[in-house]
C-alpha positions as CSV (number, residue, x, y, z in Angstrom):
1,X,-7.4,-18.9,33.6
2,X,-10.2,-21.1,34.7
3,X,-11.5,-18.2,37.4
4,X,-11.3,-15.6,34.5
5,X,-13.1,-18.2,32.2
6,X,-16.3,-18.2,33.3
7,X,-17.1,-14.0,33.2
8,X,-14.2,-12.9,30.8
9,X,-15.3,-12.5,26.8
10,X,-13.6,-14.8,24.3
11,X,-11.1,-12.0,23.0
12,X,-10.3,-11.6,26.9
13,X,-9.5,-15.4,27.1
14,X,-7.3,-15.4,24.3
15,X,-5.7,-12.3,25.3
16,X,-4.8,-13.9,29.0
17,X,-3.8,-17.0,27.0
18,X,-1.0,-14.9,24.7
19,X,-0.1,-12.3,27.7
20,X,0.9,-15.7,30.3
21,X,2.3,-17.4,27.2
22,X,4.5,-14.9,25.9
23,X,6.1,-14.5,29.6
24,X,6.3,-18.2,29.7
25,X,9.3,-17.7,27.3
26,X,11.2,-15.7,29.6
27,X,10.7,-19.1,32.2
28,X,11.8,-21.6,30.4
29,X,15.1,-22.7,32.2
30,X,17.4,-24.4,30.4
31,X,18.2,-28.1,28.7
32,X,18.7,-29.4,26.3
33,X,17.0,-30.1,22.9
34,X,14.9,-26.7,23.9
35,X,11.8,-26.7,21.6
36,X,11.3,-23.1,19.6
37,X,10.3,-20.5,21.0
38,X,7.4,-20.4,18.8
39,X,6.0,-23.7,19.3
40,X,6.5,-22.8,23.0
41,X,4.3,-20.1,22.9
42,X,1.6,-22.4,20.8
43,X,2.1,-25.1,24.0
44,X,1.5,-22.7,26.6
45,X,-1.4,-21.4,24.8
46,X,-2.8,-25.0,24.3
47,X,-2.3,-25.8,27.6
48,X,-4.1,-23.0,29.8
49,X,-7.9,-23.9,28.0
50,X,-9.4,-24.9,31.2
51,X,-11.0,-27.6,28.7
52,X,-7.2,-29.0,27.7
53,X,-6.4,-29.7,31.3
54,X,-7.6,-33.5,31.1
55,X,-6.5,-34.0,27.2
56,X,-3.4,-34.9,25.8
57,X,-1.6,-32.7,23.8
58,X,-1.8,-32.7,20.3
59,X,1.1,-34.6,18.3
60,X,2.8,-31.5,17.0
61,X,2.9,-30.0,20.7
62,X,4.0,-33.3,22.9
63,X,7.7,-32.9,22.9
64,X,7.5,-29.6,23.7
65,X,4.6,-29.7,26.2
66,X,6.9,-32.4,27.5
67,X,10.1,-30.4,27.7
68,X,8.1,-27.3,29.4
69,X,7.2,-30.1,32.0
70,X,10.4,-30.7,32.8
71,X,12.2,-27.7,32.6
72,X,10.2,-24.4,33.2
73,X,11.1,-22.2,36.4
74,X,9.0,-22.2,39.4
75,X,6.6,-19.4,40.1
76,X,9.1,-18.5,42.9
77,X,12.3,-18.0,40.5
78,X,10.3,-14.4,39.5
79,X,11.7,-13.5,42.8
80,X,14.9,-13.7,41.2
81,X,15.5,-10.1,39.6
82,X,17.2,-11.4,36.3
83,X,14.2,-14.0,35.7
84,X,11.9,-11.1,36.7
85,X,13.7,-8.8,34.0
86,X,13.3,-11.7,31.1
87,X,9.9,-12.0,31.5
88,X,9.5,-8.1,31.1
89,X,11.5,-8.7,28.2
90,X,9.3,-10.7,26.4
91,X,5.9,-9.2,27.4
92,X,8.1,-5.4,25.7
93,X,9.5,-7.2,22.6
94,X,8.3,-9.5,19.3
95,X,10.3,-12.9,19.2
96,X,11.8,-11.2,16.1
97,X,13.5,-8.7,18.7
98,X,11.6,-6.1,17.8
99,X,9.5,-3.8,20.0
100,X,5.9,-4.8,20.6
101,X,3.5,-2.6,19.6
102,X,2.8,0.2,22.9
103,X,-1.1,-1.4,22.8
104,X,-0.2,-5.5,22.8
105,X,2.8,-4.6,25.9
106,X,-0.1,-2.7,27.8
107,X,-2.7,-5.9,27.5
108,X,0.4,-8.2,28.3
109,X,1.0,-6.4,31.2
110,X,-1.9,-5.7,32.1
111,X,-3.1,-9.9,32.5
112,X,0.1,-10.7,33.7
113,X,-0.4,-8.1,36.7
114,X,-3.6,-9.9,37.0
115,X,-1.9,-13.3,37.7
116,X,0.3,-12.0,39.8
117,X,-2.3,-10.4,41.9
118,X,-4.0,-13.4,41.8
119,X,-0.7,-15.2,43.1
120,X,-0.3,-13.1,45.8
121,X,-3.5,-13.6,47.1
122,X,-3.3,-17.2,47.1
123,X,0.4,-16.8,49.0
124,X,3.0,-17.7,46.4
125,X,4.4,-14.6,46.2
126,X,4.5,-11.4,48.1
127,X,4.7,-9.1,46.2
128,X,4.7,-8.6,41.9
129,X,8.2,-8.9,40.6
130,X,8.1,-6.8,37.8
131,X,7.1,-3.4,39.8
132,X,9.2,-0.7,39.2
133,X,9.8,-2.4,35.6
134,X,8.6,0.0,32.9
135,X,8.4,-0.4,29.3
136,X,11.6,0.7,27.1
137,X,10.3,4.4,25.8
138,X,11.6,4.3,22.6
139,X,8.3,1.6,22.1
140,X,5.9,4.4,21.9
141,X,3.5,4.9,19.3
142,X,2.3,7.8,17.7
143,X,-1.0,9.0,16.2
144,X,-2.4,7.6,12.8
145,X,-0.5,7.9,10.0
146,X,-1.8,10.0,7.6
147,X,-0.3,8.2,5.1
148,X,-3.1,4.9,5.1
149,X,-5.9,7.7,4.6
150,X,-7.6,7.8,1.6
151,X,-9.4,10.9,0.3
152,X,-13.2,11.1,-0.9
153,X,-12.1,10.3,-4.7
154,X,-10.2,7.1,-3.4
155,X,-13.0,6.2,-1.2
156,X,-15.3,6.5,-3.9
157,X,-12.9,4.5,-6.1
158,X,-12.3,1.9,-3.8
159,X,-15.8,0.9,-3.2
160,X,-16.6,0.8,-6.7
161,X,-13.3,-1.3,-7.0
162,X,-15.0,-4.1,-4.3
163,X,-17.7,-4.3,-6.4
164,X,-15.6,-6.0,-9.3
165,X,-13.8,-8.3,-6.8
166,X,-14.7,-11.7,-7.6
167,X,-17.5,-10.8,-9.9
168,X,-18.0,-14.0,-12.0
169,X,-17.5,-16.1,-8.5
170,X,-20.5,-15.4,-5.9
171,X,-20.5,-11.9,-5.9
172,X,-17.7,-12.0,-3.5
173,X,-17.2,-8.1,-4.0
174,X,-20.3,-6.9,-4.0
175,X,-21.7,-8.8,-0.7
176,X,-19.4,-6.5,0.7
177,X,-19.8,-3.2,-1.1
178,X,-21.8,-1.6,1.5
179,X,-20.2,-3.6,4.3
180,X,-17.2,-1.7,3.6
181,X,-19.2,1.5,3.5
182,X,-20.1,1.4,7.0
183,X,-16.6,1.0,8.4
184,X,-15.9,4.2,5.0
185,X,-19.1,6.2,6.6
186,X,-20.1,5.5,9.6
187,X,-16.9,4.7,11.4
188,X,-18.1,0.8,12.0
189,X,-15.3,-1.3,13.3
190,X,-15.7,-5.0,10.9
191,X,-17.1,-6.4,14.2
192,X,-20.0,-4.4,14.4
193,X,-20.7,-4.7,10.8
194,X,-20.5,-7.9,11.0
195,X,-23.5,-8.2,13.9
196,X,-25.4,-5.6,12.4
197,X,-29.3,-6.3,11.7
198,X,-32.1,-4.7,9.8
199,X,-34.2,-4.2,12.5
200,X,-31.7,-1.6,14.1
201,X,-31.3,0.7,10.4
202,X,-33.5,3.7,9.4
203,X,-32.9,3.7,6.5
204,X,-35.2,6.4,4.7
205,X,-35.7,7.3,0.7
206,X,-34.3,10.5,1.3
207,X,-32.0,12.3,3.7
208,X,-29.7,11.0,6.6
209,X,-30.9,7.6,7.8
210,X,-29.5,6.1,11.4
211,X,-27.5,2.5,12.6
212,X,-28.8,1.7,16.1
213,X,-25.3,-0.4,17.1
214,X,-26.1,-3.4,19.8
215,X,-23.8,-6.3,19.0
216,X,-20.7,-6.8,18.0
217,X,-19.3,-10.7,16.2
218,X,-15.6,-10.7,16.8
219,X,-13.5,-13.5,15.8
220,X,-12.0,-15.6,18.5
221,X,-11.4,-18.9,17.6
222,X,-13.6,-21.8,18.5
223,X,-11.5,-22.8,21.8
224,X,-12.5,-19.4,22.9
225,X,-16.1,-18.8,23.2
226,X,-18.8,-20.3,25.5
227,X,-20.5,-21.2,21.7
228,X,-18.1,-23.7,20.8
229,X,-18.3,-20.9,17.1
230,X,-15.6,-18.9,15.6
231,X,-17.7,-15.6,16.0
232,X,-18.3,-14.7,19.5
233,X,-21.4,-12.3,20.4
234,X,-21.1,-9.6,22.6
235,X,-22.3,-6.3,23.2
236,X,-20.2,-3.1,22.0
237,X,-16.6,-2.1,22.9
238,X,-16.0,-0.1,25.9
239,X,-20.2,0.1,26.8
240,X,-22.5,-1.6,29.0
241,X,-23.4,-5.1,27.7
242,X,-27.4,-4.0,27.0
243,X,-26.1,-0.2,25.7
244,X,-26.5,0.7,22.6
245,X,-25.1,3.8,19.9
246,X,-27.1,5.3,17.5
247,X,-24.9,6.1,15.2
248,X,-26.5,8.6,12.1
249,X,-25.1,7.9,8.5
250,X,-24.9,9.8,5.0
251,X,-27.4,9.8,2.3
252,X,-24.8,7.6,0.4
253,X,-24.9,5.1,2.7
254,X,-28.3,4.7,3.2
255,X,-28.2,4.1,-0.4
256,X,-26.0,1.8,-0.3
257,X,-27.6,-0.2,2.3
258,X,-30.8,-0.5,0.7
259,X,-29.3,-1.5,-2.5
260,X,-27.8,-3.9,-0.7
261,X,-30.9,-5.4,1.3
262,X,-32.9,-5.7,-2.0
263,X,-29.9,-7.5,-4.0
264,X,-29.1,-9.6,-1.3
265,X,-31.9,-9.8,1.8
266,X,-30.9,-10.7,5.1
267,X,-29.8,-13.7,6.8
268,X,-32.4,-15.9,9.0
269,X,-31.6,-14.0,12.1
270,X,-31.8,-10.1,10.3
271,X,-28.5,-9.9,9.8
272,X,-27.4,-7.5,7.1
273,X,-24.6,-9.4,5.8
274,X,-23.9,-13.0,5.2
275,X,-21.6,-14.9,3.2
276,X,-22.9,-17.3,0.3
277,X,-24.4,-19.5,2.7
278,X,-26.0,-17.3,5.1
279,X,-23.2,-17.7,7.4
280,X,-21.5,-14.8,9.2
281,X,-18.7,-12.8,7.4
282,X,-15.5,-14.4,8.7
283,X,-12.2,-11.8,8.9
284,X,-10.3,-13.8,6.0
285,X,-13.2,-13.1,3.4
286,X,-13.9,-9.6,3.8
287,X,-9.9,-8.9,4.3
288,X,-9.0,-11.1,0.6
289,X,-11.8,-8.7,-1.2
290,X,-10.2,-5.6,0.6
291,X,-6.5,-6.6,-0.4
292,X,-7.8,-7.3,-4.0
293,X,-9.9,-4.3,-4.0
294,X,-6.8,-2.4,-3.6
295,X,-5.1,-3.2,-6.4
296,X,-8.3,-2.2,-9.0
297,X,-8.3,1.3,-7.1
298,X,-5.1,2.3,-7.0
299,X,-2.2,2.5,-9.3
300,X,1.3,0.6,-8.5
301,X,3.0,3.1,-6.2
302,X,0.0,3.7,-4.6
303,X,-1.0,0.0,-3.8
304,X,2.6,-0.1,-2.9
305,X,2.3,3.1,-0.4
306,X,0.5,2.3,3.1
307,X,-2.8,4.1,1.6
308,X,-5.9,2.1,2.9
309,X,-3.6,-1.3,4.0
310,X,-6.6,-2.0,6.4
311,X,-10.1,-1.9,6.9
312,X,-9.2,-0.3,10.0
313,X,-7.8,2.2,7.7
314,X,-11.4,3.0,6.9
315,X,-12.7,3.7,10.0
316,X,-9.6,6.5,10.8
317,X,-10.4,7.6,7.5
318,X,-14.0,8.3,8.7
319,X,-13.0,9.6,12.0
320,X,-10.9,12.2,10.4
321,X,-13.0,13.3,8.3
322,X,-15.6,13.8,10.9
323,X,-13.0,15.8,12.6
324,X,-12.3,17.8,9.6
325,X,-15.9,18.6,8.8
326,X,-15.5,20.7,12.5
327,X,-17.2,18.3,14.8
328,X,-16.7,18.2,18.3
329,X,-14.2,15.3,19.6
330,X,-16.9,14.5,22.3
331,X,-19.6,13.6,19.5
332,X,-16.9,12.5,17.3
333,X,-15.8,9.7,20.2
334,X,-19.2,9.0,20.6
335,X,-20.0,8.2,17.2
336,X,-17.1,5.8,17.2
337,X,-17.6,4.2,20.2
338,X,-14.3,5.8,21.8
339,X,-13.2,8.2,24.1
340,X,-12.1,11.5,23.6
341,X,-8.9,10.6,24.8
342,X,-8.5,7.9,22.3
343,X,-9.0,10.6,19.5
344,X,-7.2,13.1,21.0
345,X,-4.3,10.5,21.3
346,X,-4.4,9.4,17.9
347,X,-5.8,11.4,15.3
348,X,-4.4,14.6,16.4
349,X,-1.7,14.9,14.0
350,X,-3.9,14.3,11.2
351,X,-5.9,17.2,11.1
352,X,-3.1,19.4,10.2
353,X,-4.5,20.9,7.0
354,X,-7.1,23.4,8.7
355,X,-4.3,25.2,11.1
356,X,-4.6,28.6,8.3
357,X,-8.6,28.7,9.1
358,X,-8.1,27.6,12.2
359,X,-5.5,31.0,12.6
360,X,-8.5,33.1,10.8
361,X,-10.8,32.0,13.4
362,X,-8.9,33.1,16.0
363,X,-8.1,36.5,14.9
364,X,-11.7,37.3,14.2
365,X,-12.1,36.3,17.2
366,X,-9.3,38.5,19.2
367,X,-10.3,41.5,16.9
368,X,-6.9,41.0,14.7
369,X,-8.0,40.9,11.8
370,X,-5.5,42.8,9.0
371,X,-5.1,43.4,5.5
372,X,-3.2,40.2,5.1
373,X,-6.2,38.0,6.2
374,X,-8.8,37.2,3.8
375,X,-12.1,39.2,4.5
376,X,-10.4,41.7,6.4
C-alpha cells in the first residue's frame, strides 16, 4: 500500500484497501474471542493507510486490531492450498454468503494479484497461490436490466418530480434538476457532473449545444485523497489524465442548463453545481432527492419495481437510447466514455425492440423483399 500510495488515485487506494482486507478474512487463524468478521474487515482497512502506521487504533477497533496481531496467518501459510482456497473464497463471495458481484471479484483479484506480485519480487513467496483458482461461474453477470429503464414520458416526469423535492427547504430538488439531466441526456456519470464547469458548456439559444468533459469529483473519503477532502479530482475514467470528451447534448438540455445557471450561478471555481453553500454535491444529497424523486413520479408498483433505482440507471437509460436512435456503438462508447466492448457486454439485450426493422433492413438489403413486408 505505501508503494501504490503515492501514484494510485483515491478510489484506487480504497479499492487496494477493501481487495487485501476482504482476503485478510480468509487469514485469520483461529482463537478465541475472534472479533466479527465485519469489524475485521473495518481493522484491516484502518490499518493499511500508510498515515495509520504510527497511530493507535481507534477505540472501537483495538481489540480486534489486537486479536489480528496475535492470531493472523503468515504470508507463507498461502502456500498451504486450503488457506489459498479461503482467501479465494472471500475475494468470490459477500460475508452474507452470497456471490460478489462479477465486477468487485475482478478488482479484488486483480489488487490482490498485485500484492502477490509484489511479494514475489521481494522473495516471500514464489509463486501466487491462487493461480489456477477461477471464479465460481455461476457469479456471472449479465447485461442491463431493462427493467431500471425508464422511457421518455418517465424521464420527463421524473425530472419534473426533482423539482418538487424539498421545495420549501433550499431548493434541494431543483439544484439538481438539470444535474440529473446530464446523467438523463448526455450520459454523464454523477462524478463528472459533479466536476463540471461553465467554461467547458456551449450552450447556445438554439439548437444542440456541447459538454467539453475534463474532470471528474469522485467520492473517496478523506483518508483517501492526497487533499485531505471527501471529493477527489481527477481527470476522466479510462482517458489520459489531460484528455478531454466533447460530449454534444439535446436542445432540452441546453435548456435546462441555462435555466439553471441564471437561477442558481456558479460556484467560485465555475462549477455548475453546488450545494447551498457553494460546496461540491456530495453522493448522499443528490441520491436522497433521487430516491424521493421517485416516489412523486411514479405510482406504488412502479416505485416498488427496479425502474430508475439509480442514477446510474439514468445514464443506461441514455446509452440505450442512443443505441436505439441507430447510432454506432463506437460513437456511442465514445460519448460515454466507454469502450465498445463495455456496451457490447452490457446493453446488448436491451435493444431488443428493433429486431422486426432490423429483419426489414436486411431483406431490402438481400433483395427479399415480399408481400408480407411492409413497402414491398
Amino acid at each position: 500500500m505505501k508503494r501504490r500510495w503515492r501514484t494510485a488515485a483515491a478510489k484506487t487506494r480504497e479499492g487496494f484497501a477493501d481487495s487485501l482486507a476482504t482476503a485478510a478474512l480468509g487469514m485469520m487463524g483461529e482463537g478465541a474471542d475472534a472479533p466479527e468478521l465485519r469489524v475485521v474487515r473495518r481493522a484491516v482497512r484502518w490499518a493499511i493507510v500508510p498515515a495509520h502506521a504510527s497511530e493507535e487504533p481507534p477505540p472501537d477497533l483495538e481489540k480486534a486490531t489486537a486479536w489480528l496481531r496475535e492470531h493472523s496467518l503468515p504470508l507463507s501459510a498461502l502456500g498451504n492450498r486450503s488457506v489459498a482456497e479461503d482467501v479465494h473464497y472471500r475475494l468470490a463471495y459477500k460475508l452474507d454468503g452470497k456471490l460478489a458481484a462479477k465486477d468487485t471479484y475482478k478488482r479484488r483479484r486483480r489488487c490482490f494479484n498485485a500484492a502477490m506480485t509484489y511479494a514475489i519480487q521481494r522473495g516471500y513467496l514464489d509463486e501466487n497461490p491462487l493461480a489456477g483458482l477461477e471464479r465460481p461461474s455461476t457469479a456471472a453477470s449479465g447485461p442491463i436490466d431493462p427493467r431500471v429503464l425508464m422511457n421518455q414520458a418517465q424521464g420527463r416526469e421524473f425530472l419534473t418530480a426533482v423539482s418538487y423535492v424539498g421545495s420549501v427547504h433550499r431548493n434541494r430538488g431543483r439544484r439538481l434538476v438539470a444535474f440529473f439531466g446530464c446523467i438523463l441526456y448526455a450520459a454523464m456519470r454523477p462524478a463528472e457532473v459533479v466536476g463540471l464547469k461553465l467554461e467547458n458548456c456551449h450552450l447556445p439559444d438554439q439548437g444542440w449545444g456541447v459538454l467539453t468533459l475534463r474532470e471528474t469529483r469522485p467520492v473517496s473519503g478523506k483518508k483517501w485523497t492526497d487533499s485531505g477532502e471527501r471529493h477527489d479530482k481527477r481527470g476522466l475514467k479510462m482517458r489520459d489524465p489531460a484528455a478531454d470528451r466533447p460530449v454534444p447534448i439535446p436542445p432540452v438540455l441546453v435548456a435546462m442548463l441555462r435555466a439553471h445557471v441564471k437561477e442558481f450561478g456558479t460556484a467560485a471555481d465555475g462549477r455548475l453545481f453546488q450545494n447551498e453553500r457553494g460546496g461540491l454535491v456530495g453522493t448522499s444529497s443528490y441520491w436522497r432527492v433521487w430516491q424521493e424523486a421517485r416516489q412523486y413520479a411514479f405510482p406504488p408498483y412502479k416505485y416498488a419495481s427496479p425502474l430508475a433505482r439509480r442514477p446510474y440507471d439514468g445514464r443506461a437509460t441514455c446509452i440505450t437510447d442512443w443505441l436505439r436512435s441507430g447510432l454506432p456503438v463506437a460513437e456511442v462508447a465514445r460519448r460515454a466514455g466507454t469502450s465498445p466492448e463495455v456496451i457490447d457486454r452490457h446493453y446488448a439485450g436491451c435493444v431488443d425492440n428493433s429486431e422486426e426493422e432490423n429483419n426489414r433492413k436486411i431483406e431490402k438489403t438481400m433483395g427479399w423483399a415480399s408481400a408480407d413486408t411492409p413497402g414491398a
